[in-house]
Every structure is written in structure tokens, then in C-alpha cells.
Biopython code that builds the backbone (N, CA, C, O; Angstrom):
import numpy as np
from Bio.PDB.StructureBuilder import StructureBuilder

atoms = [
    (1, "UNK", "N", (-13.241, 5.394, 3.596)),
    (1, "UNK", "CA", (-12.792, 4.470, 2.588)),
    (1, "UNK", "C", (-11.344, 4.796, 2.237)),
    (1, "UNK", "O", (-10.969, 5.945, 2.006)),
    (2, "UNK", "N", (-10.634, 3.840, 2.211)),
    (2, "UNK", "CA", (-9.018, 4.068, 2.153)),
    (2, "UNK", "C", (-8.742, 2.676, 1.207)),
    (2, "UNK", "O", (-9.200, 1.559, 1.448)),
    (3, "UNK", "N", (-7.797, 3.084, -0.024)),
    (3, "UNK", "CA", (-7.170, 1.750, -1.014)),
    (3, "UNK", "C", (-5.956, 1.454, -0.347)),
    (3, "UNK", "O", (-5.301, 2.350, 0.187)),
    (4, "UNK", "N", (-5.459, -0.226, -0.332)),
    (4, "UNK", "CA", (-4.290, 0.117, 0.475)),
    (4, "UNK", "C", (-3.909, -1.278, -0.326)),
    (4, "UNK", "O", (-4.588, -1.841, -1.186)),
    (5, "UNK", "N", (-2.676, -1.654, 0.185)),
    (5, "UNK", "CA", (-2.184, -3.125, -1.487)),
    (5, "UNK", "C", (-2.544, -4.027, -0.093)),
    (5, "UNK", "O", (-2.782, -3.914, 1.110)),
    (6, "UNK", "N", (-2.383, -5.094, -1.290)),
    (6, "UNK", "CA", (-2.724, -6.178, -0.825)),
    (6, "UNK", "C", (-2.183, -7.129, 0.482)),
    (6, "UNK", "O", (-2.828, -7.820, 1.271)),
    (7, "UNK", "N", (-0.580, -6.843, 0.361)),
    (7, "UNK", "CA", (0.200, -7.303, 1.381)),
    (7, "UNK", "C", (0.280, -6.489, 2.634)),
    (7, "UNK", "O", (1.121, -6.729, 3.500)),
    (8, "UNK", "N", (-0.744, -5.367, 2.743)),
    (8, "UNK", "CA", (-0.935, -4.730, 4.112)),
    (8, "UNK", "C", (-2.703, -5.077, 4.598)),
    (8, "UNK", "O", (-3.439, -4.444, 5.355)),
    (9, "UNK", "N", (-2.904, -6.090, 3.957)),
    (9, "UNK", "CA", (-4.369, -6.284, 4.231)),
    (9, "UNK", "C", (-4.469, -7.726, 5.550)),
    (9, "UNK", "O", (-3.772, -8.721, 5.351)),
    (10, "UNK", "N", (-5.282, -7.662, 6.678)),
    (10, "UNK", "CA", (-5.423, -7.907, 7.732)),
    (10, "UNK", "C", (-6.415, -8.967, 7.842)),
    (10, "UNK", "O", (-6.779, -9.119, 6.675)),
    (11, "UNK", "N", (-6.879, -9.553, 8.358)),
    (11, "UNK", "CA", (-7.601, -10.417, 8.927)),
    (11, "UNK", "C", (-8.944, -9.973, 9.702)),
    (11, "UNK", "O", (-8.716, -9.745, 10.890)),
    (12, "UNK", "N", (-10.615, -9.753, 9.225)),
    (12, "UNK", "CA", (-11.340, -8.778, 10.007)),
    (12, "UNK", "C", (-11.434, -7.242, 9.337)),
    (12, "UNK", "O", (-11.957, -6.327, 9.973)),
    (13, "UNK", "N", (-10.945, -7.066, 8.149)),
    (13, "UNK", "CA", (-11.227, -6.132, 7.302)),
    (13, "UNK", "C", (-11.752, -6.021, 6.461)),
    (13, "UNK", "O", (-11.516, -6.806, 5.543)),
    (14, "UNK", "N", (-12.882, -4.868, 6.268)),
    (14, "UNK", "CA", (-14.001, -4.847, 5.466)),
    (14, "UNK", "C", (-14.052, -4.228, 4.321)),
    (14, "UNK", "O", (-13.875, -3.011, 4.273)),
    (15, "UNK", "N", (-14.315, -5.002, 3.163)),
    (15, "UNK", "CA", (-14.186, -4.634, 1.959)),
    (15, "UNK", "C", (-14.979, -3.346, 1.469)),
    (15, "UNK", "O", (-16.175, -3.607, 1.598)),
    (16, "UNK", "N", (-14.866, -2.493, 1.131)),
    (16, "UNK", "CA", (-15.828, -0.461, 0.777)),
    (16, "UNK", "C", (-16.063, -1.209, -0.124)),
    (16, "UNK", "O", (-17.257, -1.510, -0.105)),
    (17, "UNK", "N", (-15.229, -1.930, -1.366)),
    (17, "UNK", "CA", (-16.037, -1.737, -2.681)),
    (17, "UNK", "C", (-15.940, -3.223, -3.338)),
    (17, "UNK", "O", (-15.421, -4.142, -2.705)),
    (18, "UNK", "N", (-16.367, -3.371, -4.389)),
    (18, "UNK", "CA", (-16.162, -4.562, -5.237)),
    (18, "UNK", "C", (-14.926, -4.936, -5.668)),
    (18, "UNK", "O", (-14.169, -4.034, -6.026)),
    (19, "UNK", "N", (-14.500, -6.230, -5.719)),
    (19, "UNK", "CA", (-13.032, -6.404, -6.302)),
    (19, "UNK", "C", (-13.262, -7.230, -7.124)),
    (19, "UNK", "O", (-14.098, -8.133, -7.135)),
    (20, "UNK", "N", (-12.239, -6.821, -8.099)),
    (20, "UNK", "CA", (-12.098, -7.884, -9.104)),
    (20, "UNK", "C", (-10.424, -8.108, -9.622)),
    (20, "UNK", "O", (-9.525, -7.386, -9.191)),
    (21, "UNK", "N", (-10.179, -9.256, -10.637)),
    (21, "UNK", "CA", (-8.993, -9.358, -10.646)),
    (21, "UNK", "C", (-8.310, -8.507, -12.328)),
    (21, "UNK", "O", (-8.898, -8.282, -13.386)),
    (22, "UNK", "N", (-7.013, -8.258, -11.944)),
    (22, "UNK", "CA", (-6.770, -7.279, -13.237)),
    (22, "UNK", "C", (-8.008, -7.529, -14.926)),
    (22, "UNK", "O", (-8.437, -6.537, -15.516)),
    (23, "UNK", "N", (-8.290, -8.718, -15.305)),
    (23, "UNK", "CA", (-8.532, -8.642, -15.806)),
    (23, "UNK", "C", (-10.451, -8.472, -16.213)),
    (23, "UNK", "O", (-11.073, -8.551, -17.272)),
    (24, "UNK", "N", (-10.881, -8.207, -14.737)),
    (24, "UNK", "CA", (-12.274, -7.783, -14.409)),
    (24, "UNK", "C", (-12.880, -8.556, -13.911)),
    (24, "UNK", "O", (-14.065, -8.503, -13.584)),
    (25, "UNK", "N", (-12.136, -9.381, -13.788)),
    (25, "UNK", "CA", (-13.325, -10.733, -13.016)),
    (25, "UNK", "C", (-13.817, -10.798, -11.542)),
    (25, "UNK", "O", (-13.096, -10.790, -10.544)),
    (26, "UNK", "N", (-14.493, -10.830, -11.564)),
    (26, "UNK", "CA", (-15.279, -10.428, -10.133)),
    (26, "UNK", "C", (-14.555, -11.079, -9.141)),
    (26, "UNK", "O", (-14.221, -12.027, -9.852)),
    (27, "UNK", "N", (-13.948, -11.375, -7.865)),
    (27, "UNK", "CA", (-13.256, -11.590, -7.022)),
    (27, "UNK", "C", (-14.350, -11.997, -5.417)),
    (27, "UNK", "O", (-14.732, -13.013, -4.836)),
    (28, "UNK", "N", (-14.476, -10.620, -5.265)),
    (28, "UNK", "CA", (-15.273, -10.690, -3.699)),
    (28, "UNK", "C", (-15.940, -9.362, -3.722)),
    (28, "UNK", "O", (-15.505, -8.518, -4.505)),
    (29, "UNK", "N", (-17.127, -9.032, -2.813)),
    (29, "UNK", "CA", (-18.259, -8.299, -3.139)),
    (29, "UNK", "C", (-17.984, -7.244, -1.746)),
    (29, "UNK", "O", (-17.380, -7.565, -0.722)),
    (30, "UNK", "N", (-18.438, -6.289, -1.963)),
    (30, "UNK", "CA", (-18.694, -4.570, -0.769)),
    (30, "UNK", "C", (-18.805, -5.453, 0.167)),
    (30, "UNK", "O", (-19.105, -6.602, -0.156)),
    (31, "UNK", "N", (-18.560, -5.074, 1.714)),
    (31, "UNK", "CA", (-18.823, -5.843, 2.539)),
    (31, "UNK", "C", (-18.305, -6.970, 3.230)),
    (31, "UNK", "O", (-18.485, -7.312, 4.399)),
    (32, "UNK", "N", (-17.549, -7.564, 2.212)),
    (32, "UNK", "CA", (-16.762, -8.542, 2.364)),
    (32, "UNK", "C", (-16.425, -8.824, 3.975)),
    (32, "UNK", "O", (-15.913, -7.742, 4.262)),
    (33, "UNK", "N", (-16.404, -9.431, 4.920)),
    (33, "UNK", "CA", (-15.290, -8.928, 5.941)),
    (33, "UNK", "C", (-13.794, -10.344, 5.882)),
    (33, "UNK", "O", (-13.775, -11.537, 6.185)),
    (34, "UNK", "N", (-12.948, -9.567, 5.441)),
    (34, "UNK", "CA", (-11.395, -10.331, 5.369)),
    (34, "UNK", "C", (-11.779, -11.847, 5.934)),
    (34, "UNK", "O", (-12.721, -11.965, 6.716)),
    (35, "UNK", "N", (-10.878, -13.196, 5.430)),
    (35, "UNK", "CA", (-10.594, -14.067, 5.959)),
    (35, "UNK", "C", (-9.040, -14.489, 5.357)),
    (35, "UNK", "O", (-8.535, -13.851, 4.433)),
    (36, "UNK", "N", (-8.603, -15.230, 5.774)),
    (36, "UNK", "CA", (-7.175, -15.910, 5.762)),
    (36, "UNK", "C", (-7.304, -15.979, 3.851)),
    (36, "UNK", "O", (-6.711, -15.251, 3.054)),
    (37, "UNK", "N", (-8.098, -16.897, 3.605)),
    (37, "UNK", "CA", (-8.356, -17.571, 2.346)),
    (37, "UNK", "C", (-8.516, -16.456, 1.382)),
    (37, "UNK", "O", (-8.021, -16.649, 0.271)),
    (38, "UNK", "N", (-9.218, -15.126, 1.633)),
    (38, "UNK", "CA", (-9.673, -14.248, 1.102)),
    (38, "UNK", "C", (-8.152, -13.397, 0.761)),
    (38, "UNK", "O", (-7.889, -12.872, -0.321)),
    (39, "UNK", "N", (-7.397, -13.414, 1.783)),
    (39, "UNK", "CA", (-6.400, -12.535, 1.369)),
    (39, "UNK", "C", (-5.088, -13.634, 0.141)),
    (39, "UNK", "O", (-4.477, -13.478, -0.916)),
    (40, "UNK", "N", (-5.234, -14.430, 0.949)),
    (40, "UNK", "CA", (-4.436, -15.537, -0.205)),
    (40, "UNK", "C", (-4.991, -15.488, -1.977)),
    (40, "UNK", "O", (-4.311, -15.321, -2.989)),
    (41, "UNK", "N", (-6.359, -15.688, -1.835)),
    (41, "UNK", "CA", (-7.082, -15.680, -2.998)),
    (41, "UNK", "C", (-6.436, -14.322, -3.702)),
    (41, "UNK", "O", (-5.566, -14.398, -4.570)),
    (42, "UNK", "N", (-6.941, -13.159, -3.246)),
    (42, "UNK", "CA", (-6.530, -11.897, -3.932)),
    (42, "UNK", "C", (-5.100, -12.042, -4.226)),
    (42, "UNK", "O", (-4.847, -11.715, -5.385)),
    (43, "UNK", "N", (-4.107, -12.421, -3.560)),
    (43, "UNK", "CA", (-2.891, -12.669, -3.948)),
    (43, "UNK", "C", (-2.639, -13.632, -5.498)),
    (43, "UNK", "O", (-1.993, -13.292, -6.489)),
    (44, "UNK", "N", (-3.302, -14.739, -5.286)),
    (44, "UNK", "CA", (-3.799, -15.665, -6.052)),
    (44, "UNK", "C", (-3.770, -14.832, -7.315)),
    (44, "UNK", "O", (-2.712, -14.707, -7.931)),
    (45, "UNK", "N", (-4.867, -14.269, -7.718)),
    (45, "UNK", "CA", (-5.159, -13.492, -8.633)),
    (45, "UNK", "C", (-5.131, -12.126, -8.954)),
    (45, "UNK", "O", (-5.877, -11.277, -9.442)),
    (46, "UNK", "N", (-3.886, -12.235, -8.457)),
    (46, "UNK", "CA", (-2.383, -10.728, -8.942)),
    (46, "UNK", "C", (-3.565, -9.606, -8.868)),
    (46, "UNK", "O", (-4.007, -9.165, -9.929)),
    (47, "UNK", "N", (-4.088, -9.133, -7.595)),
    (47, "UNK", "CA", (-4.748, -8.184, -7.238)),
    (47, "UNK", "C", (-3.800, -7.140, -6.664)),
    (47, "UNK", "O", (-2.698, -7.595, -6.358)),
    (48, "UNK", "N", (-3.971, -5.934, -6.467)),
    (48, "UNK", "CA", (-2.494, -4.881, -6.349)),
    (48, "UNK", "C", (-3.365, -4.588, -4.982)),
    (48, "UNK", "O", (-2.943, -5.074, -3.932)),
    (49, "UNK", "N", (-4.872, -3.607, -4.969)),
    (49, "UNK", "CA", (-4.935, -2.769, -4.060)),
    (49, "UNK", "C", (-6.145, -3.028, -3.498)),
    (49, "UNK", "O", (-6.711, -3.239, -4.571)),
    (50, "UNK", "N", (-7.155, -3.212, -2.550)),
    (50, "UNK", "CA", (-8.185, -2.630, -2.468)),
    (50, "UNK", "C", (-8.840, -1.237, -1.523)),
    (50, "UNK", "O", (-8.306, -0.244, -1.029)),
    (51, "UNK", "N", (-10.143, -1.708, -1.570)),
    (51, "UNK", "CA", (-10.691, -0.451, -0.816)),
    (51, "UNK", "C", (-11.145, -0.888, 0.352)),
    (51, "UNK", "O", (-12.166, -1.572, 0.282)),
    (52, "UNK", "N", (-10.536, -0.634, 1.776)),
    (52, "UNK", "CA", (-11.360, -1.215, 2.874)),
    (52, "UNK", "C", (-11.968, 0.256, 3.875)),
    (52, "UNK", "O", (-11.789, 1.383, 3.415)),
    (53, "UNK", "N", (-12.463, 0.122, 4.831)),
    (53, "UNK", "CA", (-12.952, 0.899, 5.464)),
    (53, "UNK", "C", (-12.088, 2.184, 6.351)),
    (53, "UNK", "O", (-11.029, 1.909, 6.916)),
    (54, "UNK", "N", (-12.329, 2.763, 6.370)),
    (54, "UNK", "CA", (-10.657, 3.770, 6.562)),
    (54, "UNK", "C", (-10.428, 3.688, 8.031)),
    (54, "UNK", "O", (-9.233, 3.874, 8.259)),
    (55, "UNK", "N", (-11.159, 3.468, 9.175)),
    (55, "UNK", "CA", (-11.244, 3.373, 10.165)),
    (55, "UNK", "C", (-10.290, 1.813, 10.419)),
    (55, "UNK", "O", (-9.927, 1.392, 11.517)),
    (56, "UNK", "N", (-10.071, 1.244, 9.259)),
    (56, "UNK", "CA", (-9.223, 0.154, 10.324)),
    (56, "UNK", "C", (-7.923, -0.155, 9.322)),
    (56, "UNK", "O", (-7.419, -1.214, 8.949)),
    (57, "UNK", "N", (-7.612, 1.220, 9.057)),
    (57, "UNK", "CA", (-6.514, 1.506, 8.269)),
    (57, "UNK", "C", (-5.381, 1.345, 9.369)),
    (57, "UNK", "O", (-5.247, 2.000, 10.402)),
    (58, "UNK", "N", (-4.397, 0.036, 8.756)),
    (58, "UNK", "CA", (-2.701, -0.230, 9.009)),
    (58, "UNK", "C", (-2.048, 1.191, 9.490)),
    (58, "UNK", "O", (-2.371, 2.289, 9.037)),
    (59, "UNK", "N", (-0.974, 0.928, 10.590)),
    (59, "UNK", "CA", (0.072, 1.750, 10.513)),
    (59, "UNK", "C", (0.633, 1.607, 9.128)),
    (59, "UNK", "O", (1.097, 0.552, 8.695)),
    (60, "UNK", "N", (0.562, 2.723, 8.470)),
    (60, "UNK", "CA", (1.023, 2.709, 6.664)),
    (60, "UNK", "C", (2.367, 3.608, 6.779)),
    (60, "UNK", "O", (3.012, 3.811, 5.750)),
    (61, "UNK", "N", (2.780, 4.126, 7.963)),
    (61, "UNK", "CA", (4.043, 5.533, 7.981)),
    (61, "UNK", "C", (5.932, 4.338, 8.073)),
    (61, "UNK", "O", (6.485, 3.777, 9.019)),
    (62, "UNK", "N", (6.189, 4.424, 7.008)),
    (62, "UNK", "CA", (7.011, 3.843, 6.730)),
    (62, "UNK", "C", (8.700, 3.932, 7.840)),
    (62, "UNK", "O", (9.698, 3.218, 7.934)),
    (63, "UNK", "N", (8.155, 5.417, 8.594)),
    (63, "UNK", "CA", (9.683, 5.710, 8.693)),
    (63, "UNK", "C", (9.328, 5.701, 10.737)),
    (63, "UNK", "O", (10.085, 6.328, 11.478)),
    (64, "UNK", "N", (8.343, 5.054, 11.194)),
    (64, "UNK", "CA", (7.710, 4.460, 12.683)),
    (64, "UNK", "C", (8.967, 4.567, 13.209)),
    (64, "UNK", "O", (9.527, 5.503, 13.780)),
    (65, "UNK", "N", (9.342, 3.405, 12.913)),
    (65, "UNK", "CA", (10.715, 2.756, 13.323)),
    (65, "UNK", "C", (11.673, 3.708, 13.520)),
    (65, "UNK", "O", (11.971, 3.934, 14.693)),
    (66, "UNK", "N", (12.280, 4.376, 12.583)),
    (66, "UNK", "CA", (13.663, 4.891, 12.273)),
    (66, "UNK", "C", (13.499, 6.499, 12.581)),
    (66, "UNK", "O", (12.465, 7.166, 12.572)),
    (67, "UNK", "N", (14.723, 6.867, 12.831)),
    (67, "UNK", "CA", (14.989, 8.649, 13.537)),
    (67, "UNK", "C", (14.172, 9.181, 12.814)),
    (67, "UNK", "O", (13.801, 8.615, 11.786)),
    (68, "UNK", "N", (13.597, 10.667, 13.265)),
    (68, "UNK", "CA", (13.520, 11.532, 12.279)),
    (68, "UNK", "C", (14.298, 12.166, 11.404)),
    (68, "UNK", "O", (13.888, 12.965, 10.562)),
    (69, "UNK", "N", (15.992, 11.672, 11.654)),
    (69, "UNK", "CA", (16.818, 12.602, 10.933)),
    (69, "UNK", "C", (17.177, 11.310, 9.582)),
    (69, "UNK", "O", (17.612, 11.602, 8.468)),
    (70, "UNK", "N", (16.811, 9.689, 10.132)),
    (70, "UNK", "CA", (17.174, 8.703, 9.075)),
    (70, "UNK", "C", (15.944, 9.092, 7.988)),
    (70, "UNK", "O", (16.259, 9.524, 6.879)),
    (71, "UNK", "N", (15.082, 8.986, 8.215)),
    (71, "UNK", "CA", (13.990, 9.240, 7.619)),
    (71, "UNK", "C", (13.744, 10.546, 6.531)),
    (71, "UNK", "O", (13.431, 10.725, 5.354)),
    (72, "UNK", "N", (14.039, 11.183, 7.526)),
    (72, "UNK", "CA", (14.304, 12.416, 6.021)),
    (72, "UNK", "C", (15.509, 12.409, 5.420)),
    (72, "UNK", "O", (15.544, 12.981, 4.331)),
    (73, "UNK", "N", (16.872, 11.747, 5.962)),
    (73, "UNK", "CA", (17.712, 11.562, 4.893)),
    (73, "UNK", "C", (17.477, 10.561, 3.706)),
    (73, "UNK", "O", (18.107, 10.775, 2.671)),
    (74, "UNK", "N", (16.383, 9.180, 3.784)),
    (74, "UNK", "CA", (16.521, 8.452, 3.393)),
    (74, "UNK", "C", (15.215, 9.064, 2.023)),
    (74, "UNK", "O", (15.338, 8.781, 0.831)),
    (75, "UNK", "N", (14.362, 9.688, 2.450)),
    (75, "UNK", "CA", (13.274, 10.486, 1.398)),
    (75, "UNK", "C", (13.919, 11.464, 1.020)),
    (75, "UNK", "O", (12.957, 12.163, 0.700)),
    (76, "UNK", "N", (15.038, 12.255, 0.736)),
    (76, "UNK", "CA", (15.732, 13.111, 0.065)),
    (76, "UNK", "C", (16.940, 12.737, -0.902)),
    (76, "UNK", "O", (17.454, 13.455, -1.760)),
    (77, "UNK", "N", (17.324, 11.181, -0.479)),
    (77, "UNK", "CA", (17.903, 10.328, -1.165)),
    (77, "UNK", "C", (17.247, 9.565, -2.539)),
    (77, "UNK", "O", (17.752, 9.346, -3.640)),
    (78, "UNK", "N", (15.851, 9.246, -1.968)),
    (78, "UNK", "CA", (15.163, 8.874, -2.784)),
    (78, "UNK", "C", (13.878, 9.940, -4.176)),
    (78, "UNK", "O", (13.162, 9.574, -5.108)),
    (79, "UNK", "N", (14.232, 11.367, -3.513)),
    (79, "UNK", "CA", (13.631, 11.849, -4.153)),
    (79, "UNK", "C", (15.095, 12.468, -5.655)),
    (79, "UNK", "O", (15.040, 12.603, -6.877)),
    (80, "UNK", "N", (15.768, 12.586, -5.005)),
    (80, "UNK", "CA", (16.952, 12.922, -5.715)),
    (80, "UNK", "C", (17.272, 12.237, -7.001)),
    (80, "UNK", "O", (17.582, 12.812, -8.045)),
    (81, "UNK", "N", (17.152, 10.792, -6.798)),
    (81, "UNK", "CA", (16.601, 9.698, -8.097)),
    (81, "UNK", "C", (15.225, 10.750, -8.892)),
    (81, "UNK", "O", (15.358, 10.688, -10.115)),
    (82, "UNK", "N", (14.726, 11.117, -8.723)),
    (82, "UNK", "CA", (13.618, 11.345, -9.320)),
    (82, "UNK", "C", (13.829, 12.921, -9.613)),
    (82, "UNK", "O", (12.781, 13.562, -9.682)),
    (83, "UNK", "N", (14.539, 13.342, -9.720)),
    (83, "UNK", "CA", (15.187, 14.972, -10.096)),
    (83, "UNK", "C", (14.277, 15.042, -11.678)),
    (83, "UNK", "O", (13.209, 15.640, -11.813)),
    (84, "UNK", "N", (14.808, 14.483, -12.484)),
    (84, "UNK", "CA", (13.963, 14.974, -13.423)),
    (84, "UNK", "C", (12.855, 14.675, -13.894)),
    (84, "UNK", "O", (12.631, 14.672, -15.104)),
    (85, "UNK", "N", (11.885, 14.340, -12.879)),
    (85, "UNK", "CA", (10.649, 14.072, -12.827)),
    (85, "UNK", "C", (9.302, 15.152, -12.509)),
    (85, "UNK", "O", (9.764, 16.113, -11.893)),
    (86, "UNK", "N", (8.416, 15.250, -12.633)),
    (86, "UNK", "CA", (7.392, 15.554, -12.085)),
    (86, "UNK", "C", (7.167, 15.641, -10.473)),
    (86, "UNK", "O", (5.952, 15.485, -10.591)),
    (87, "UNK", "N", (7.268, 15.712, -9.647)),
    (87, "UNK", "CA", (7.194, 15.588, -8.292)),
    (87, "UNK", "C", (6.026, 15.653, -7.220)),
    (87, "UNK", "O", (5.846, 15.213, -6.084)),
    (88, "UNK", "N", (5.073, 16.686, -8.457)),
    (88, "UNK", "CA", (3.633, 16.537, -8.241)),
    (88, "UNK", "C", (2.876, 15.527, -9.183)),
    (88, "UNK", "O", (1.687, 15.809, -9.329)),
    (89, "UNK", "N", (3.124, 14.901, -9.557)),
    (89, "UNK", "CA", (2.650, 13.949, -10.854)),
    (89, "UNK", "C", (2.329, 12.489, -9.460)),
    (89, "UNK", "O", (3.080, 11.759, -8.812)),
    (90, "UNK", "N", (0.759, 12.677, -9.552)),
    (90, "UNK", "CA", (-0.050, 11.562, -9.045)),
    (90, "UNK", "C", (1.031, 9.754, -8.751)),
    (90, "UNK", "O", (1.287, 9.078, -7.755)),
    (91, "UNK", "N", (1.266, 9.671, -9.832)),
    (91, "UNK", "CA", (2.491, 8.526, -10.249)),
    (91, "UNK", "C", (3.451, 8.637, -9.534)),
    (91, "UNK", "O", (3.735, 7.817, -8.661)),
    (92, "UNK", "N", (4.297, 9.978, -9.867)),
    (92, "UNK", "CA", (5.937, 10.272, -9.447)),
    (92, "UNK", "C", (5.582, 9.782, -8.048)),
    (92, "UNK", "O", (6.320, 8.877, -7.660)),
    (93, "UNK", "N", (4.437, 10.240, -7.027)),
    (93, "UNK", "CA", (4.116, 11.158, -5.653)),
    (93, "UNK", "C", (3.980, 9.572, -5.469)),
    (93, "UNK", "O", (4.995, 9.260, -4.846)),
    (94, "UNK", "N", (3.240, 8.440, -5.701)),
    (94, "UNK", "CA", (3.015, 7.264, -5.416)),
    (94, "UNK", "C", (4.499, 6.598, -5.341)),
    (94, "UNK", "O", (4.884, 6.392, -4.190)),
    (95, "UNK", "N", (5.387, 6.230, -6.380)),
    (95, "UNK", "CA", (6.244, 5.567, -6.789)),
    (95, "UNK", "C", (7.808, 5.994, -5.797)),
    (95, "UNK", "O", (8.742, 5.315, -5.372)),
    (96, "UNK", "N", (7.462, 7.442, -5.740)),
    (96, "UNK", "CA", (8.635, 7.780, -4.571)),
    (96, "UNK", "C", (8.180, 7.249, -2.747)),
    (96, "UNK", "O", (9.028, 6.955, -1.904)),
    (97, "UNK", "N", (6.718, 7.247, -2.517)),
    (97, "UNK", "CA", (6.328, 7.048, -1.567)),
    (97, "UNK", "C", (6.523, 5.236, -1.075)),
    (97, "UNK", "O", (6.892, 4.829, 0.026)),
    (98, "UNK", "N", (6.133, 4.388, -2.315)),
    (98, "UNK", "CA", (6.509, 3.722, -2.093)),
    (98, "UNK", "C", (7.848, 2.937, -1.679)),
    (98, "UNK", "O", (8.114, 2.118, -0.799)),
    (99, "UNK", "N", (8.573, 3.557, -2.713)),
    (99, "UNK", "CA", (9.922, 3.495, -2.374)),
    (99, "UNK", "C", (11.176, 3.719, -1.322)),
    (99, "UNK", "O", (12.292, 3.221, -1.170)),
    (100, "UNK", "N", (10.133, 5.068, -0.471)),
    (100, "UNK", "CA", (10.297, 5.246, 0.873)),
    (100, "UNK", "C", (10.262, 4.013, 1.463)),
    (100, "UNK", "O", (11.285, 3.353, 1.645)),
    (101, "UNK", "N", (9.100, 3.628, 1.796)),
    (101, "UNK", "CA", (8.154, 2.924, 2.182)),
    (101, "UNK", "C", (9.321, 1.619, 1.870)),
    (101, "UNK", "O", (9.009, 0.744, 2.678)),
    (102, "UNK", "N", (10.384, 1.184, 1.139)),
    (102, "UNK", "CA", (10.589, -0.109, 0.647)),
    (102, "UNK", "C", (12.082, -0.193, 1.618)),
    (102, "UNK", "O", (12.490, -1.098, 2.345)),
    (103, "UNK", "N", (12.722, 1.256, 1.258)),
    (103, "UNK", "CA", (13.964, 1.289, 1.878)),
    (103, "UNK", "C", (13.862, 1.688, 3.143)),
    (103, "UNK", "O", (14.809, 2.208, 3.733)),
    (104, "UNK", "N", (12.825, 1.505, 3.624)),
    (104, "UNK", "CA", (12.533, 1.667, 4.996)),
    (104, "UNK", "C", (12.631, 0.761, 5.870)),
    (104, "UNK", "O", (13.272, 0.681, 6.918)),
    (105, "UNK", "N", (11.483, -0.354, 4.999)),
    (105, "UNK", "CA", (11.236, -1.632, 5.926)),
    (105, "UNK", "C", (12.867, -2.356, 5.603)),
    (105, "UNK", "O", (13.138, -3.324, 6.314)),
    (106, "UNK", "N", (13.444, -2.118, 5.044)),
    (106, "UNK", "CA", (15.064, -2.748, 4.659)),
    (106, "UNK", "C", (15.752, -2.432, 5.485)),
    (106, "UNK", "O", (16.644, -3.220, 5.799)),
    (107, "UNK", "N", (15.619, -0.946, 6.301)),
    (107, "UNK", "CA", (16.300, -0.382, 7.264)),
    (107, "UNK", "C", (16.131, -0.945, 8.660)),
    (107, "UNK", "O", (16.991, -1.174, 9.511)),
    (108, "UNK", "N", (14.740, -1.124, 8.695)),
    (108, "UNK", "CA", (14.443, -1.823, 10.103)),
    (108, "UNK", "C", (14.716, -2.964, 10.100)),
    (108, "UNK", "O", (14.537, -3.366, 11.249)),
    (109, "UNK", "N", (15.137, -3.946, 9.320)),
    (109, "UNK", "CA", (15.106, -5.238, 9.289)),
    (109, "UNK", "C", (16.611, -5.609, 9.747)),
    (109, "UNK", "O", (16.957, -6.787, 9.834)),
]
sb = StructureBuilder()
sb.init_structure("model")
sb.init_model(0)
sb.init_chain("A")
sb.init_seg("    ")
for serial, (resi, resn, name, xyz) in enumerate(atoms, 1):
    if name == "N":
        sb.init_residue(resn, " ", resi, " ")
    sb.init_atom(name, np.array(xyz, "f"), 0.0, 1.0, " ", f" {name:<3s}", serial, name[0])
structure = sb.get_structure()
């Protein structure tokens, strides 16, 4: 079981758990398996993440594309913003990852 957002979700992917939308409303049920409509819908109703089966987990490694030397310059750039932060803090560790993850796909593009 792996949570992964919404805009990396696939076509043929199986829902681990129950979804609902921020404000609890039931969405789509365990089991689910992905359709076109299904991923639009969750979009629809400002859904962030779910839980699908970990076995048909996305290439999620942000830095595929780019050197190993762009890549760690570009996560030492971005951690540097975050100097007076927490660095082990669940949040910080998400929010820098993503951010990798953002100036990445910007790089390859």
C-alpha cells in the first residue's frame, strides 16, 4: 500500500483504501480499480492523495531525467531555503521533497 497525489494516478489502479473528499464525503470504495472518469472525479472534488496498491507504484524519483551532479545540486539548493527548519519534521521532509520533485520536472521540460 503506497499514498501517492492525485495527478500521478494512472488508469488500471487499484484503490487499498476508501476515499473520500476533504470534507468526508465518501468518493469511491477499497478496490476500486482506476477509470478515466474516476481520476477526473477525484480531481473534481479537490482530493490531494490516495492509497493504491504499492506494486503498481509510478516512477515517483524526480531527478530520472537529470545528472546526478544536477540533481544533488538542485536538492541542496532547495534544502538551503529551509535552513531554519526542522529537516526531520514529517512536513519539512514532504514539502522539500516535493519541491525537488517540482524544480525538477521544470528542468526536464
Amino acid at each position: 500500500m503506497a499514498k501517492i497525489k492525485v495527478n500521478q494516478l494512472e488508469v488500471g489502479m487499484t484503490i487499498t483504501a476508501d476515499v473520500s473528499d476533504p470534507n468526508g464525503r465518501f468518493l469511491l470504495g477499497e478496490g476500486c480499480v482506476l477509470e478515466e472518469k474516476h481520476i477526473k472525479a477525484l480531481h473534481a472534488w479537490g482530493v490531494i492523495s490516495v492509497e493504491i496498491s504499492g506494486d503498481e507504484m509510478p516512477d515517483n524519483q524526480p531527478c530520472t531525467k537529470l545528472s546526478p551532479e544536477v540533481c544533488d545540486a538542485l536538492a541542496e539548493q532547495i534544502k538551503a531555503r529551509f535552513i531554519h527548519n526542522d529537516l526531520d519534521n514529517p512536513f519539512i521532509k514532504e514539502l522539500v521533497s516535493e519541491s525537488v520533485r517540482f524544480f525538477a520536472e521544470q528542468l526536464k521540460e
